[in-house]
C-alpha positions in Angstrom: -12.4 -93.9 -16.8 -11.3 -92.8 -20.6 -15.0 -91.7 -21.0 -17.1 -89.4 -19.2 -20.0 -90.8 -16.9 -23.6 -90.2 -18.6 -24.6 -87.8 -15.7 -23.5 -85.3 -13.6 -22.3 -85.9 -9.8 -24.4 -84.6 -6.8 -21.2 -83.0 -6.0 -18.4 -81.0 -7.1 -14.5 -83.5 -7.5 -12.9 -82.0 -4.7 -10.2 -79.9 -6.7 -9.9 -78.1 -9.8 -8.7 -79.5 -12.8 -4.8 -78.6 -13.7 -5.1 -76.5 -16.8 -7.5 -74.4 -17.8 -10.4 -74.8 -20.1 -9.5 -74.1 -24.1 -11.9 -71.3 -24.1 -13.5 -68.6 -21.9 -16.8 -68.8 -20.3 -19.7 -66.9 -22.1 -20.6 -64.8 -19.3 -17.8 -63.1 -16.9 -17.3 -64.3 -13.3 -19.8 -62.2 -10.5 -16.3 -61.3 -8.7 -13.9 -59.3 -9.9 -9.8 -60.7 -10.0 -7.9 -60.2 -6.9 -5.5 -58.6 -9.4 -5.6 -56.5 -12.1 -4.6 -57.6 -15.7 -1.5 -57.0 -17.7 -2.8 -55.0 -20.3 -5.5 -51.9 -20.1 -9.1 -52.2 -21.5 -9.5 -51.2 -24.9 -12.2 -48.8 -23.9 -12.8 -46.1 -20.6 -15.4 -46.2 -18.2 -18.3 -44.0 -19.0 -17.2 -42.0 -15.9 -14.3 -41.4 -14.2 -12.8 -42.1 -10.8 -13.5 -41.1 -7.1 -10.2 -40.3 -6.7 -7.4 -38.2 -8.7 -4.4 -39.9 -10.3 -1.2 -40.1 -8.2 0.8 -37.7 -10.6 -0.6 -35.2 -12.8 -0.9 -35.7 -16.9 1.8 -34.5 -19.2 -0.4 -32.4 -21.2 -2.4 -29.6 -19.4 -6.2 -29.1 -20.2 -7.3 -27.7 -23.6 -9.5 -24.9 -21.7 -9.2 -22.8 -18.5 -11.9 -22.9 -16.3 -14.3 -19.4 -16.3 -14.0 -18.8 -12.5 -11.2 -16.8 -10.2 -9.9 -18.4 -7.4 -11.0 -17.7 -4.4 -7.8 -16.2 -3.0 -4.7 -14.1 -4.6 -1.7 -16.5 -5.2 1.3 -16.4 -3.1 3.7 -15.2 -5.6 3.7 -11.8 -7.6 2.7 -11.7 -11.3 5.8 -12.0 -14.2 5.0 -8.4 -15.3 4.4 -5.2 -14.0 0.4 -4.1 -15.0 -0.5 -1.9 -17.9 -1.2 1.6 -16.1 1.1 3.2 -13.6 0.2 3.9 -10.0 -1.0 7.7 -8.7 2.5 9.1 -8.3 3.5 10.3 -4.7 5.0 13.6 -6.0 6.5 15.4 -8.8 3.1 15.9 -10.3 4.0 19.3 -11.7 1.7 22.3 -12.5 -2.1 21.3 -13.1 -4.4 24.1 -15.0 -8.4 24.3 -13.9 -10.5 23.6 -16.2 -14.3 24.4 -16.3 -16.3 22.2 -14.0 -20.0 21.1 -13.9 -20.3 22.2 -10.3 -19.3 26.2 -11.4 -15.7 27.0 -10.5 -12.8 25.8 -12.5 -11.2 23.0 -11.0 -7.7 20.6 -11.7 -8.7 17.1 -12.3 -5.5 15.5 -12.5 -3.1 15.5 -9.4 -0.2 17.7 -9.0 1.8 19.5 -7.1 -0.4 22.9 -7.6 -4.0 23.7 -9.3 -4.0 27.0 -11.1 -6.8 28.7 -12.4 -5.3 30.5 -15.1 -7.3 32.7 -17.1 -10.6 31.7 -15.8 -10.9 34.1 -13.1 -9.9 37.1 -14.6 -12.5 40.2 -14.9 -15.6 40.5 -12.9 -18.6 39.2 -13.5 -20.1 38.7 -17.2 -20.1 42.2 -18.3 -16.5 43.6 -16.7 -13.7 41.7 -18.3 -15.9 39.8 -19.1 -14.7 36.6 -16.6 -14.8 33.2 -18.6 -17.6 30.6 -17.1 -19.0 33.7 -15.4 -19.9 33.6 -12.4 -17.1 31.1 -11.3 -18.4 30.3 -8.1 -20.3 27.2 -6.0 -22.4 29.8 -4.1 -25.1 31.9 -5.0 -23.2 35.2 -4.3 -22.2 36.2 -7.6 -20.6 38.9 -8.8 -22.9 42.1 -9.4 -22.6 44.6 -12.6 -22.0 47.6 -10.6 -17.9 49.1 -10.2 -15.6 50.1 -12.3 -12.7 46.7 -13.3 -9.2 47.1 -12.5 -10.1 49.9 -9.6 -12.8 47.5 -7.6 -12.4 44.5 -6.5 -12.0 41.4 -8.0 -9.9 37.8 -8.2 -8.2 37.6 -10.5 -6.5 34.4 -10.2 -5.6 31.5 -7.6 -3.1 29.7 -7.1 -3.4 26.3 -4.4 -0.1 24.2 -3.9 1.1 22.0 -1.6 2.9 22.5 1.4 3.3 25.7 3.7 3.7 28.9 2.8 7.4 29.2 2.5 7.7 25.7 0.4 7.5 27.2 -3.4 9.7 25.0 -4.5 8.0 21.7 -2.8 7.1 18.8 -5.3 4.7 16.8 -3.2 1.5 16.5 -4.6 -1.8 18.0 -3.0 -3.2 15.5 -0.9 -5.7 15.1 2.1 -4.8 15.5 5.6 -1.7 17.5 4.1 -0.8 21.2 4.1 -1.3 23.5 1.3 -1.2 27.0 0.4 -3.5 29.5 -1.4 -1.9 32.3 -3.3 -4.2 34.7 -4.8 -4.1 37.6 -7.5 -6.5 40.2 -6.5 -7.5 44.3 -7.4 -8.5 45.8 -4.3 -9.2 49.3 -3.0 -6.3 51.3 -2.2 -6.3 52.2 1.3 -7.2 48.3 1.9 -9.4 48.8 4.5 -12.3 46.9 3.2 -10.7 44.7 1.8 -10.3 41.2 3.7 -9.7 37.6 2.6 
């Protein structure tokens, strides 16, 4: 009929009608489309997916995150770092400075530690010897004797290698060889005298 009937059917017409209704419903459907639209939402969800994106974003993040990773990466860095590495050898001549512990001592690696002035005279009234008494132990030097006829050390000398290596330029190092030249006054016959 041309006009509507006055009430609704007990049942639905069998099919849909052809075209569509001139205006949306007022509330969406419960069930989402089997497809998505053409065009994006105007708006983003409030949070964001379970799952990544397929490719990453052309712009990176404004901020790195505060924490390391938990491993090196595989590749080296662009640039070498800021401060060298201990050398190996060519260290040259270090000079002994005074230590807290009593006796001079080189605090810089080399090739040789020399004491330099610090051990010349004996004890604090012959000489007198800088940083008296010069020594870790407590056998110190006494104020009896006469310097430059008794005995005393004078200076010492520790490099690295053996005995006939004066020229070597290794450094001093643990495990290795090294040799201790010393500058001493002792008596003259040399019979009490032992080192």
């Amino acid at each position: 009929t041309n006009a509507p009937t006055s009430a609704p059917t007990n049942a639905p017409t069998n099919a849909p009608t052809i075209a569509p209704t001139n205006t949306p419903t007022n509330a969406p459907t419960n069930a989402p489309t089997n497809a998505p639209t053409n065009a994006p939402t105007n708006e983003p969800t409030n949070a964001p997916t379970n799952a990544p994106t397929s490719a990453p974003t052309n712009a990176p993040t404004n901020a790195p995150n505060n924490s390391a990773t938990n491993a090196p990466t595989d590749a080296p860095t662009n640039a070498p770092t800021s401060a060298p590495t201990v050398p190996t050898d060519g260290g040259g001549v270090q000079f002994a400075v005074p230590h807290p512990l009593g006796a001079p001592a080189c605090e810089t690696i080399g090739n040789r530690c020399d004491s330099g002035d610090y051990l010349k005279g004996s004890s604090s009234t012959k000489g007198p010897e800088l940083n008296h008494p010069n020594t870790l132990s407590t056998c110190v030097d006494g104020s009896a004797g006469v310097y430059y006829q008794d005995e005393s050390i004078e200076k010492i000398v520790v490099r690295a290698g053996d005995i006939g290596d004066d020229f070597s330029t290794a450094n001093l190092e643990a495990g290795n060889k090294a040799t201790i030249i010393a500058t001493v006054y002792a008596y003259s016959g040399y019979t009490s005298d032992f080192a």
